[in-house]
PADO-383650 format. One record per residue (C-alpha): x, y, z; residue in three letters. Coordinates in Angstrom, 3 decimals. Layout:
<nodes>
+----------+----------+----------+------+
!        u !        v !        w ! code !
+----------+----------+----------+------+
!        X !        Y !        Z !  ALA !
...
+----------+----------+----------+------+
</nodes>
This chain:
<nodes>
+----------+----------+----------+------+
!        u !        v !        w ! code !
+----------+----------+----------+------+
!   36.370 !   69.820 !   30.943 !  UNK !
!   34.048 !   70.169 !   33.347 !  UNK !
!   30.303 !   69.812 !   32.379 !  UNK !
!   27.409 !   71.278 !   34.596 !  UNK !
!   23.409 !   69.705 !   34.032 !  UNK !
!   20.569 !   71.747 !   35.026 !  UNK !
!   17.797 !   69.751 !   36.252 !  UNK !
!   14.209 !   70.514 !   36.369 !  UNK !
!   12.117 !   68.249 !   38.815 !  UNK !
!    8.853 !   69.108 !   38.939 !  UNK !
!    7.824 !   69.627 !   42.938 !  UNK !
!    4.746 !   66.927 !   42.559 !  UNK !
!    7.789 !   63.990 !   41.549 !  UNK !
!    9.259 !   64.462 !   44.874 !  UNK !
!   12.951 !   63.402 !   46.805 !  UNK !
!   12.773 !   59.557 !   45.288 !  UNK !
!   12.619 !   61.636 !   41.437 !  UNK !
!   15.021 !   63.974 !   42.427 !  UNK !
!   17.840 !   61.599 !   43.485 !  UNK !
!   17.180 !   59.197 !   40.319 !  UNK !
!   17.806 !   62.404 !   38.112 !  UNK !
!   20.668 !   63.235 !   40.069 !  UNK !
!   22.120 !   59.910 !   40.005 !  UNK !
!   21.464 !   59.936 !   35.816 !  UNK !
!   23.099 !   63.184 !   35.371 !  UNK !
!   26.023 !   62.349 !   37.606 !  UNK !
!   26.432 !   58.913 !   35.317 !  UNK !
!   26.307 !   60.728 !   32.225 !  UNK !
!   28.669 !   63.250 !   33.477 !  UNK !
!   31.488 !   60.362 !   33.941 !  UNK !
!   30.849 !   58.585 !   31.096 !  UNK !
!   29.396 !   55.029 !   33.201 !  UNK !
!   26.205 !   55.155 !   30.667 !  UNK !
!   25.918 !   55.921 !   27.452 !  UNK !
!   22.576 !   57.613 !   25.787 !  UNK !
!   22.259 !   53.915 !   24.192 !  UNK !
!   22.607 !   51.961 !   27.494 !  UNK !
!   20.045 !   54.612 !   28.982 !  UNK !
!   17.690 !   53.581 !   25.910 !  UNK !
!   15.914 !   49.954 !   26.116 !  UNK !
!   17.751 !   47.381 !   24.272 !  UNK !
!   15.500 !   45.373 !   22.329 !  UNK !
!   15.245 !   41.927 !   19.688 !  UNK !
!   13.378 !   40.832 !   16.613 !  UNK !
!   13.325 !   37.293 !   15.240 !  UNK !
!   12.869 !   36.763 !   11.332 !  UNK !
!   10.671 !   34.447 !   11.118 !  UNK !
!    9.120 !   34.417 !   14.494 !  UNK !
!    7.950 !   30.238 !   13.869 !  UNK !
!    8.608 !   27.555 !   11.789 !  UNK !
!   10.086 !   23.757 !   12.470 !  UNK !
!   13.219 !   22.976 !   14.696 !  UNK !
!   16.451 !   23.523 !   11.892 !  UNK !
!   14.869 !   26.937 !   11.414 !  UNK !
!   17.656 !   29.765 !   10.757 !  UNK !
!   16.217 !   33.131 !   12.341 !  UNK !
!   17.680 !   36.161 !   12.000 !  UNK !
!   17.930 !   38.292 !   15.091 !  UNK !
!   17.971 !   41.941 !   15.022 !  UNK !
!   19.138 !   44.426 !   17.768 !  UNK !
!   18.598 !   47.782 !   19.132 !  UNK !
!   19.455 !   49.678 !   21.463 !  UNK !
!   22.993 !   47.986 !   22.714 !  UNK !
!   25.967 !   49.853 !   23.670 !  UNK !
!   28.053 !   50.871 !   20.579 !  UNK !
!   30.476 !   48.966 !   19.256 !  UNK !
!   30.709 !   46.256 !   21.535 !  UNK !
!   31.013 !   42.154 !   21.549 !  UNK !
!   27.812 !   40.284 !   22.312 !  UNK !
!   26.503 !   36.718 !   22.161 !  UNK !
!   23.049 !   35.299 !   21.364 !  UNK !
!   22.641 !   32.505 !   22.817 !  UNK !
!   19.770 !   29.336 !   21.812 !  UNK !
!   19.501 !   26.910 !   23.566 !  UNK !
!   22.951 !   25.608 !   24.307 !  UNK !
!   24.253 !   27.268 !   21.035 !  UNK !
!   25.914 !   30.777 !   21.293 !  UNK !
!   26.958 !   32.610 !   18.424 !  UNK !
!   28.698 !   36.156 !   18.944 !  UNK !
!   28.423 !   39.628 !   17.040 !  UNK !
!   29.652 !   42.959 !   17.304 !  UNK !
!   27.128 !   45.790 !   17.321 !  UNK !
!   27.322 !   48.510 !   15.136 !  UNK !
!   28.126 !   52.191 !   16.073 !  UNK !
!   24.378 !   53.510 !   16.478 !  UNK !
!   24.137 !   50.262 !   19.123 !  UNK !
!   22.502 !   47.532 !   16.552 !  UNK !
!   23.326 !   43.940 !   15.240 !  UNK !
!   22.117 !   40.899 !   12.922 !  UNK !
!   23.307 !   37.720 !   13.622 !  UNK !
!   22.250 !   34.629 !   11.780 !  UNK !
!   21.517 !   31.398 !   14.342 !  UNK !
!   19.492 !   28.117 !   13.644 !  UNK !
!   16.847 !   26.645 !   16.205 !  UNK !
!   18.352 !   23.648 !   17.657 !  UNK !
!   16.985 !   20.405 !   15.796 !  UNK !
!   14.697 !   18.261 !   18.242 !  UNK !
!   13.100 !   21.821 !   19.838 !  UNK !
!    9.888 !   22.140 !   20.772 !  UNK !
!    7.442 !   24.227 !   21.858 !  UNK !
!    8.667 !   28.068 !   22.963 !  UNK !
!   12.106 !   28.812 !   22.302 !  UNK !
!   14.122 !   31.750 !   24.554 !  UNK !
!   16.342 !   33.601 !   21.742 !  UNK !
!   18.624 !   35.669 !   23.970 !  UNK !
!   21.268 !   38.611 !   23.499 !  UNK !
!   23.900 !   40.118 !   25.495 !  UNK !
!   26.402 !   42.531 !   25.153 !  UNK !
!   27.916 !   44.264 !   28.783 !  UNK !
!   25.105 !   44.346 !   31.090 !  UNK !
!   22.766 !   44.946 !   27.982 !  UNK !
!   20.137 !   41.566 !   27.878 !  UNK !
!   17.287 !   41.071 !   25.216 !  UNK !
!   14.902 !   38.082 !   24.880 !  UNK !
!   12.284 !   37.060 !   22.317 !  UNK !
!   10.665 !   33.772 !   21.785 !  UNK !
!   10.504 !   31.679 !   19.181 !  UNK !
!    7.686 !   29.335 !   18.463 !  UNK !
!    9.136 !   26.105 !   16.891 !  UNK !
!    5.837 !   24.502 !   14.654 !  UNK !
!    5.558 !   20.759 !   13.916 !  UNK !
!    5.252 !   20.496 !    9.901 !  UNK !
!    2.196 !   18.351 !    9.015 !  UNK !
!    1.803 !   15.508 !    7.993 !  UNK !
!    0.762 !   14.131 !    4.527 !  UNK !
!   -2.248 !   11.673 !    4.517 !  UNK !
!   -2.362 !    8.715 !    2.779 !  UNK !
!   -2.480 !    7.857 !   -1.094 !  UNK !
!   -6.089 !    6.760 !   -2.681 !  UNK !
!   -3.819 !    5.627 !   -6.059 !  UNK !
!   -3.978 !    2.244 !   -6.528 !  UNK !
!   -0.309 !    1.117 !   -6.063 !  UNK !
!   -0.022 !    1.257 !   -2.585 !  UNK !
!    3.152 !    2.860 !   -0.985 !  UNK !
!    4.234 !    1.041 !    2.419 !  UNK !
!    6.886 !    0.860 !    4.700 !  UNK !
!    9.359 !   -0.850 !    7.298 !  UNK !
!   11.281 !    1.369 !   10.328 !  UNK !
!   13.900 !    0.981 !   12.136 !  UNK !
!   11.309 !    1.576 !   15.066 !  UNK !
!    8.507 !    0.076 !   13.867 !  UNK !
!    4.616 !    1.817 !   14.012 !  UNK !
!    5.090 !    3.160 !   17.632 !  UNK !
!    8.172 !    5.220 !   16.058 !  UNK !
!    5.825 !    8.605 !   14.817 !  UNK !
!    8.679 !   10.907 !   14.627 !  UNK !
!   10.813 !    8.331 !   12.080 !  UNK !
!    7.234 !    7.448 !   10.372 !  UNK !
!    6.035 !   11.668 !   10.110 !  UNK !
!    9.867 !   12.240 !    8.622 !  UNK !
!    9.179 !    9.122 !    5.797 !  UNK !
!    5.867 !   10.380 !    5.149 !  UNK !
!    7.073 !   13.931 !    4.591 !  UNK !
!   10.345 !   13.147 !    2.375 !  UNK !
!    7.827 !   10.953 !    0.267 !  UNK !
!    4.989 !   13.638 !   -0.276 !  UNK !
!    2.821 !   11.033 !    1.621 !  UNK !
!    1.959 !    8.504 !    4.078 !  UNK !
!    2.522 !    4.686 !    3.932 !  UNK !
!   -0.412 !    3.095 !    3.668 !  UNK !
!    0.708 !   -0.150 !    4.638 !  UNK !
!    3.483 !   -0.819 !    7.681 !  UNK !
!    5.574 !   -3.787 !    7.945 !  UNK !
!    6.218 !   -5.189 !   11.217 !  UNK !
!    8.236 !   -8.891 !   12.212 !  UNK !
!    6.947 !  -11.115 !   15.251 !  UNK !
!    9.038 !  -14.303 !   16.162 !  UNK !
!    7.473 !  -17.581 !   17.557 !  UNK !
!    8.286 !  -15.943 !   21.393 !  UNK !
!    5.795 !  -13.020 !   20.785 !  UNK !
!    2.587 !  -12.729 !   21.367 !  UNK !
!    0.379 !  -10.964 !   18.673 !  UNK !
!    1.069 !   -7.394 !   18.923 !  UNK !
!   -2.292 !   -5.463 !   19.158 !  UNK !
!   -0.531 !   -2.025 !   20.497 !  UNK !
!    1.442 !   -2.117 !   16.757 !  UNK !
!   -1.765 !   -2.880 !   15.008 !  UNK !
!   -3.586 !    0.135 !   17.425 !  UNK !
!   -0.550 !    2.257 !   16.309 !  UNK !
!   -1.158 !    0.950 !   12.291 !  UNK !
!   -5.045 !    1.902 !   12.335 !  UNK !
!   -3.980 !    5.174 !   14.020 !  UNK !
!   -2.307 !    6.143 !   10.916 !  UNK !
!   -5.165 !    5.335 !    8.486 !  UNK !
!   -2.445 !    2.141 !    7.206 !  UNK !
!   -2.972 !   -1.719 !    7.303 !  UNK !
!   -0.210 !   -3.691 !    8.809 !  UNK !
!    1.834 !   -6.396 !    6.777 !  UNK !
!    2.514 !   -8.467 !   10.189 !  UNK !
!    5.445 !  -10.968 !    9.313 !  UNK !
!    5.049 !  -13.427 !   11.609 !  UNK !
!    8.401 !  -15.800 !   11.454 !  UNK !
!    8.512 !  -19.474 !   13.058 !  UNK !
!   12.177 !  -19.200 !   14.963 !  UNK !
!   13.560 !  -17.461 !   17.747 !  UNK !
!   14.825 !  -14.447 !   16.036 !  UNK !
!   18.336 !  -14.250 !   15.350 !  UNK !
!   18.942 !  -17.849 !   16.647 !  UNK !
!   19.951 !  -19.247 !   13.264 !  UNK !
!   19.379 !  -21.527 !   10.572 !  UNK !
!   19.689 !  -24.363 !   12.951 !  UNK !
!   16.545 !  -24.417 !   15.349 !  UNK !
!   15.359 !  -27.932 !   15.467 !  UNK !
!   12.158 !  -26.542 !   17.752 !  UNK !
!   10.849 !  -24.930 !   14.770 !  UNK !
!   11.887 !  -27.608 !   12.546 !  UNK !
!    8.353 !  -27.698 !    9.878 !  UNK !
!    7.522 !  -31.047 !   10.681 !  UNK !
!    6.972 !  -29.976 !   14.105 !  UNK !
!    4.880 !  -26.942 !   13.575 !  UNK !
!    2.623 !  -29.325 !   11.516 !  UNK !
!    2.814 !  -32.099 !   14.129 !  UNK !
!    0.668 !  -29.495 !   16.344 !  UNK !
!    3.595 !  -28.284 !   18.633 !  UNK !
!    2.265 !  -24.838 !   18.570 !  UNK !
!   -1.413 !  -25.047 !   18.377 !  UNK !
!   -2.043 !  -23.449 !   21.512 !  UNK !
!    0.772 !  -20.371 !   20.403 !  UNK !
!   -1.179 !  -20.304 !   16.799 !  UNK !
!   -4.962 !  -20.446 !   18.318 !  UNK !
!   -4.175 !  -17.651 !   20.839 !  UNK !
!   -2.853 !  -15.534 !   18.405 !  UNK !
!   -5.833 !  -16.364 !   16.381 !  UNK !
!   -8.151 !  -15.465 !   18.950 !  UNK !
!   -6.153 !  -12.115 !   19.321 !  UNK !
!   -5.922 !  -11.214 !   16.205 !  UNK !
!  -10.022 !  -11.625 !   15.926 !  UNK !
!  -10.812 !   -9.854 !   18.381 !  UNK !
!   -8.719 !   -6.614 !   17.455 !  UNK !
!  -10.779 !   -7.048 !   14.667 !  UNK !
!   -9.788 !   -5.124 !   12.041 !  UNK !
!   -7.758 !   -5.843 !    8.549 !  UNK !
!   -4.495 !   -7.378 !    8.829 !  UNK !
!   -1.887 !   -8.746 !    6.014 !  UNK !
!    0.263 !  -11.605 !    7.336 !  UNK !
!    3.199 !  -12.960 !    5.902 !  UNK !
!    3.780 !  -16.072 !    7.688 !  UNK !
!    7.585 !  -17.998 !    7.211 !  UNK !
!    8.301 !  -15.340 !    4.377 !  UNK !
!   11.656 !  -16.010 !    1.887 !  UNK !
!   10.953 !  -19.618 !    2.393 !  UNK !
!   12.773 !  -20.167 !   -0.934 !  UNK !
!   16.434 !  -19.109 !    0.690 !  UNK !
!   18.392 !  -21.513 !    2.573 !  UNK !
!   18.792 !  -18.303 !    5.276 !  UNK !
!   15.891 !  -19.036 !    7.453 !  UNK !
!   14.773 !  -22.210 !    9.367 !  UNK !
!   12.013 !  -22.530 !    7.825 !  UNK !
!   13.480 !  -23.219 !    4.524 !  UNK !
!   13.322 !  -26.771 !    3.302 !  UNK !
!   16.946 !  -28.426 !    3.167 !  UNK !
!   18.085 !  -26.488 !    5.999 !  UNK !
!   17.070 !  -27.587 !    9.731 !  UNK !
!   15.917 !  -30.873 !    9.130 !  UNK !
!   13.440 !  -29.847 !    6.504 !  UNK !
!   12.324 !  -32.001 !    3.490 !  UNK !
!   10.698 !  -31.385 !    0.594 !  UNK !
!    7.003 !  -31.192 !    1.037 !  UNK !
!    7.726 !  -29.690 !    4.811 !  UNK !
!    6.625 !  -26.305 !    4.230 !  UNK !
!    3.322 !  -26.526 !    2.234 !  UNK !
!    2.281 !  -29.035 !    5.001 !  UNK !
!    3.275 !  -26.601 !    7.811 !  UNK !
!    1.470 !  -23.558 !    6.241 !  UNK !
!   -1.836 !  -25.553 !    5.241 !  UNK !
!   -1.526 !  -26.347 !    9.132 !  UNK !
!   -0.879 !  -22.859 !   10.262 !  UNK !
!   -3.870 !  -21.383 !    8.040 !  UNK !
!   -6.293 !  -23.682 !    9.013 !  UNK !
!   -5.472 !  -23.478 !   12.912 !  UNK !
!   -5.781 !  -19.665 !   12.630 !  UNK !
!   -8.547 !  -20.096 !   10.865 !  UNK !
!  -10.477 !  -22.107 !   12.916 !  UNK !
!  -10.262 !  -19.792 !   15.613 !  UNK !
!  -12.688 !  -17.177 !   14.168 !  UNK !
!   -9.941 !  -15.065 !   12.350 !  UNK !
!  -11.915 !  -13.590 !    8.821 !  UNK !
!   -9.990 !  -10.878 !    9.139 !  UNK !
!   -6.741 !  -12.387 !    7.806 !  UNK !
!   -5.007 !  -11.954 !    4.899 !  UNK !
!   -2.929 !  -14.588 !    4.228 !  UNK !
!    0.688 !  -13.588 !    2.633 !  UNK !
!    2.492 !  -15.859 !    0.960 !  UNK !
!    6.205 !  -14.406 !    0.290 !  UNK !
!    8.989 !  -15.758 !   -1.767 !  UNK !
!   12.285 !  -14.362 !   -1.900 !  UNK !
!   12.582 !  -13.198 !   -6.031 !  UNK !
!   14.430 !  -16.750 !   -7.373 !  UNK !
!   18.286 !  -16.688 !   -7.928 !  UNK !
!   20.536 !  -19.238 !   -8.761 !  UNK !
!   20.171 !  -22.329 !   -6.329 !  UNK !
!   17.045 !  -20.776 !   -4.884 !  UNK !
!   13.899 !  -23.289 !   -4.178 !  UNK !
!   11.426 !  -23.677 !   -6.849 !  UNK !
!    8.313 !  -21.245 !   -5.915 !  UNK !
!    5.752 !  -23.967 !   -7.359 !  UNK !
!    7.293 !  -26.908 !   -5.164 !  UNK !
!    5.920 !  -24.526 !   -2.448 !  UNK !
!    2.475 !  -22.993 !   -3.336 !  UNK !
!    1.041 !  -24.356 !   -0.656 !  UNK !
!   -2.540 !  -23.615 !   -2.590 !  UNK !
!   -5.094 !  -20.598 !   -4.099 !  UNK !
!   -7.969 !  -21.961 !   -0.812 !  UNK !
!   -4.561 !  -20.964 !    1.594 !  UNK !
!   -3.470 !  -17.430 !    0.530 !  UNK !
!   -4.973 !  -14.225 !   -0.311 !  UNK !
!   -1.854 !  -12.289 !   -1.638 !  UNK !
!    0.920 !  -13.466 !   -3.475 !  UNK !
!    4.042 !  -11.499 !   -2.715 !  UNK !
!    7.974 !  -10.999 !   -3.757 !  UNK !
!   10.760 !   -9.966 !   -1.817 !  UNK !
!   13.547 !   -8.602 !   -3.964 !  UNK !
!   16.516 !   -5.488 !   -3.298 !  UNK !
!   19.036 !   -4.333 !   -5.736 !  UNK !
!   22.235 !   -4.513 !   -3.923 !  UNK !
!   24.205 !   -2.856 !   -6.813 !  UNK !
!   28.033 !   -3.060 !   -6.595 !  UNK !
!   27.803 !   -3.308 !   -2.646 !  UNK !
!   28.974 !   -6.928 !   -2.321 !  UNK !
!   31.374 !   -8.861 !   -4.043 !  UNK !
!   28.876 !  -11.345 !   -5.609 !  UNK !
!   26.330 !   -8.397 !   -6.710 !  UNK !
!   25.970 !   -6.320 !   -9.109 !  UNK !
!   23.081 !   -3.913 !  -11.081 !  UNK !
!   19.852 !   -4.593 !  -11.475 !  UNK !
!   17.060 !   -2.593 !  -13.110 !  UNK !
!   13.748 !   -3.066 !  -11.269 !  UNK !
!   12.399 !   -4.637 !  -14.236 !  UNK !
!   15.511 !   -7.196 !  -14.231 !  UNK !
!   15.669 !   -7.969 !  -10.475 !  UNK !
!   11.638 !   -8.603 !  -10.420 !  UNK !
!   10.380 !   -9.906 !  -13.891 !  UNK !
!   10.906 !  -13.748 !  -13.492 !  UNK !
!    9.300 !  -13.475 !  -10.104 !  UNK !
!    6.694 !  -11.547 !  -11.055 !  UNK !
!    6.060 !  -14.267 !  -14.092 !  UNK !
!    6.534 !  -17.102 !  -11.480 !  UNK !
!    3.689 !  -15.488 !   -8.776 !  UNK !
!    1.319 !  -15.331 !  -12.196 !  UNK !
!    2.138 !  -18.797 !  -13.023 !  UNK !
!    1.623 !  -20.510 !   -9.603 !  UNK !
!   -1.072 !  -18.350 !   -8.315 !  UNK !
!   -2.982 !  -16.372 !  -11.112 !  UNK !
!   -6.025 !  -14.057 !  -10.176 !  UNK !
!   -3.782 !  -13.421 !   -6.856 !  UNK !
!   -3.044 !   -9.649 !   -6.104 !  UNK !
!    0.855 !   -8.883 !   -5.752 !  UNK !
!    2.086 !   -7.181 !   -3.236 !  UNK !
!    6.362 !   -6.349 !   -3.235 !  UNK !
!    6.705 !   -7.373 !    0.378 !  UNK !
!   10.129 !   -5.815 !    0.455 !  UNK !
!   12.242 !   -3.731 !   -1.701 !  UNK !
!   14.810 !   -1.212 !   -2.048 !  UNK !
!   18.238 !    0.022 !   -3.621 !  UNK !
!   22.058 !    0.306 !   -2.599 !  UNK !
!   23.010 !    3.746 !   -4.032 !  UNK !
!   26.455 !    1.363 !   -5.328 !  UNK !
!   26.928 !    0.896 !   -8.633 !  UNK !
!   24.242 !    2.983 !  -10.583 !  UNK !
!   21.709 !    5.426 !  -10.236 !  UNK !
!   19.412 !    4.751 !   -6.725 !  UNK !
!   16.868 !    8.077 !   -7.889 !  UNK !
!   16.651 !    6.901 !  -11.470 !  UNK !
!   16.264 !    3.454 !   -9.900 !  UNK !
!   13.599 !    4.530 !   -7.745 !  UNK !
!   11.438 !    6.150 !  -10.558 !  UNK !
!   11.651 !    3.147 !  -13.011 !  UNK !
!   10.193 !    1.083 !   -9.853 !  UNK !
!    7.346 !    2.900 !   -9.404 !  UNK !
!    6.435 !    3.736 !  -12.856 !  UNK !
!    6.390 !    0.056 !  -13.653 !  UNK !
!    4.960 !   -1.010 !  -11.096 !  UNK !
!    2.319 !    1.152 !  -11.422 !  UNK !
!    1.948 !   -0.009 !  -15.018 !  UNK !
!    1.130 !   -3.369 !  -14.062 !  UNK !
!   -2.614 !   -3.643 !  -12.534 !  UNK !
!   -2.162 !   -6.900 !  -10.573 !  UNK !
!    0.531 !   -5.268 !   -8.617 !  UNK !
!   -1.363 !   -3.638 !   -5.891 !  UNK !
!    1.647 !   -2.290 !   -3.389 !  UNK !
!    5.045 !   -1.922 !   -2.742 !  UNK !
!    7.184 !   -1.849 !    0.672 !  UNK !
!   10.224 !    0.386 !    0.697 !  UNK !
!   12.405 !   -1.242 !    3.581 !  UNK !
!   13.550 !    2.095 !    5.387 !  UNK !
!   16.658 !    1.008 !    7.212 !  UNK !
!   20.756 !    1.616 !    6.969 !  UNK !
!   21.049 !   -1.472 !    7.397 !  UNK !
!   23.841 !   -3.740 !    4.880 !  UNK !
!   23.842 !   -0.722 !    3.150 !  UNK !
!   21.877 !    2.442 !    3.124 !  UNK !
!   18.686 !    1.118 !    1.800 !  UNK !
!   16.695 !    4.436 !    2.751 !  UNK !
!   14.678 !    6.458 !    0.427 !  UNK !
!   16.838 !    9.715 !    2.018 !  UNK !
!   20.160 !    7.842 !    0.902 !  UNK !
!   20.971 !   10.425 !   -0.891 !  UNK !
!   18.875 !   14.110 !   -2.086 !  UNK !
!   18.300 !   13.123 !   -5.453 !  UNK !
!   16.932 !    9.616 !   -4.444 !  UNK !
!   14.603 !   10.954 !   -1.938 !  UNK !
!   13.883 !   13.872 !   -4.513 !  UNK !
!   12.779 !   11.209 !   -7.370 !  UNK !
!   11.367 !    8.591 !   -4.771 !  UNK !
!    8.377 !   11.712 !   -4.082 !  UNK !
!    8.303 !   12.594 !   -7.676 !  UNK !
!    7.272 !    9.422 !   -8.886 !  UNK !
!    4.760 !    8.878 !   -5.981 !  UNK !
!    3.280 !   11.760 !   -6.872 !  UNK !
!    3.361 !   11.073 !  -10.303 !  UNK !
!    1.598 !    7.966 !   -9.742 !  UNK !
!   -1.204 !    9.943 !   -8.010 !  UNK !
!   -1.716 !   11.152 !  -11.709 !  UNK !
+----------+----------+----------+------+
</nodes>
């Protein structure tokens, strides 16, 4: 059936109005347009900001009815089908990693829509005034912010203390200790007498030599450095020295008894000498085991440390030879051992954490801090953060990372 349109131009809107009209009424007439297509198609975002990961609903008007569309974000496109009145929802997440002012587009025909979405970096929490102190080692170390921001915010805080590891070939690393201060932490620098990864067998680093003077010019400059940046640093020289898996062990690599009390006294005093108050000396035994080194044989002295410290993970069921341990029964004889040999010392837990293998990692996790905090002389703890022989991270699981903030926060009082 044929359809006629009156149109009423006003003279004033002239030839340019007249053929637009025209060319509208013709369109309509044949069905190329629809009164929906004719209106502006528009989009909403629900919520209009938050973090990358977001999902943001999208809402449309003014699409042609009925139709098959896409919105796309980023590289993600998810489709819908709009309604009969020319509308749609669609569900779709902000692509992790985003940043900044994010294009959420729709189409549907020749129909397009945009809106932005702002994508808002979640702050982060400052650091703990309780008196256990909560620390930390990353995979990337204290230039990594994004992997130290994501710790902080699963534990309801920030480390106050970062753990870092310099072999024998380094020099002392003052941008780590910039990036440290930066966070309002103190570094625990383990500095480790080997070429890393080289083996128990390194005769250059044999003790003897490193007390012989070998490296007096290495252990001055680093002295000298480490003055000059000026400001506090913990650091845990030849650490675990009561193993047999490091070079600097005694029975291993040439090393006799006596070796490594000699060595540090050296070390200390060298460093020392060099105008370096603002050392804290770290003095860090593995937890003893069966067939470990006896810690007293090598206290190398209350005038050569500041902090005594322990080293100690519950591997769980994870290997063959493990199994269990409560915080309480993986640490007590150290902790008795560290009072014995060096009483009056603070304590610091060098490095800890739990397989999720064989027990209960977030009940695990809230036993260690309680008791910890419990115990006065023990003034900090460092969770090592890595997937390494197992998953040792605090986000292991959601219930360990779940009880790991808990009982920070319970700490806090």
């Amino acid at each position: 059936m044929f359809m006629s349109y009156r149109l009423h131009v006003p003279p004033t809107r002239g030839i340019a109005s007249v053929v637009a009209a025209v060319g509208l009424a013709v369109a309509l007439m044949f069905g190329a347009v629809t009164p929906a297509d004719a209106a502006t198609a528009a989009i909403t975002l629900s919520p209009t900001s938050g973090p990358s990961g977001t999902s943001v609903t999208v809402s449309g008007t003014g699409f042609k009815a009925s139709t098959t569309g896409s919105v796309t974000v980023g590289t993600t496109t998810a489709s819908f089908t709009s309604t009969s009145t020319g509308t749609f929802k669609k569900a779709v997440t902000i692509t992790s990693g985003a940043a900044g002012k994010v294009t959420v587009t729709a189409k549907a025909g020749n129909t397009t829509a945009s809106a932005l979405f702002t994508v808002t970096v979640p702050s982060v929490p400052p650091v703990s005034s309780a008196a256990l102190r909560f620390g930390v080692a990353n995979p990337g170390g204290p230039l990594a912010t994004s992997e130290l921001d994501s710790i902080a915010r699963t534990a309801g805080e920030s480390p106050s203390i970062l753990l870092l590891y310099k072999d024998f070939t380094q020099s002392a690393p003052i941008t780590d200790l910039n990036a440290v201060a930066a966070r309002g932490a103190t570094p625990l620098l383990t500095w480790e007498p080997w070429v890393a990864g080289g083996g128990v067998d390194q005769p250059a680093y044999a003790l003897d030599r490193i007390t012989a003077g070998d490296f007096d010019g290495y252990l001055q400059q680093w002295g000298r450095d480490l003055a000059a940046w000026g400001k506090p640093v913990m650091l845990r020289f030849a650490h675990e020295m009561n193993g047999n898996w490091y070079p600097w062990a005694e029975g291993v690599n040439g090393n006799s008894a006596g070796d490594y009390v000699a060595a540090w006294q050296h070390v200390v005093t060298v460093v020392k000498a060099t105008g370096a108050s603002n050392v804290n000396w770290v003095w860090s035994p593995n937890v003893p085991y069966t067939g470990s080194t006896d810690v007293a044989g090598l206290f190398p002295g209350a005038a050569y440390l500041d902090t005594a410290a322990l080293d100690g993970y519950n591997w769980g069921t994870s290997q063959a030879w493990s199994n269990w341990q409560s915080p309480t029964q993986l640490f007590a004889d150290g902790l008795g051992q560290m009072r014995s040999v060096a009483p009056g010392k603070p304590i610091l837990i060098a490095e800890t954490a739990s397989s999720e293998v064989g027990g209960s990692k977030a009940a695990w996790n809230s036993d260690l801090v309680s008791s910890f905090a419990a115990q006065p002389d023990i003034m900090g703890f460092v969770w090592f953060n890595l997937n390494k022989e197992v998953d040792w991270r605090i986000e292991s699981s959601t219930t360990s990372a779940s009880a790991f903030a808990a009982a920070l926060q319970a700490r806090r009082g």
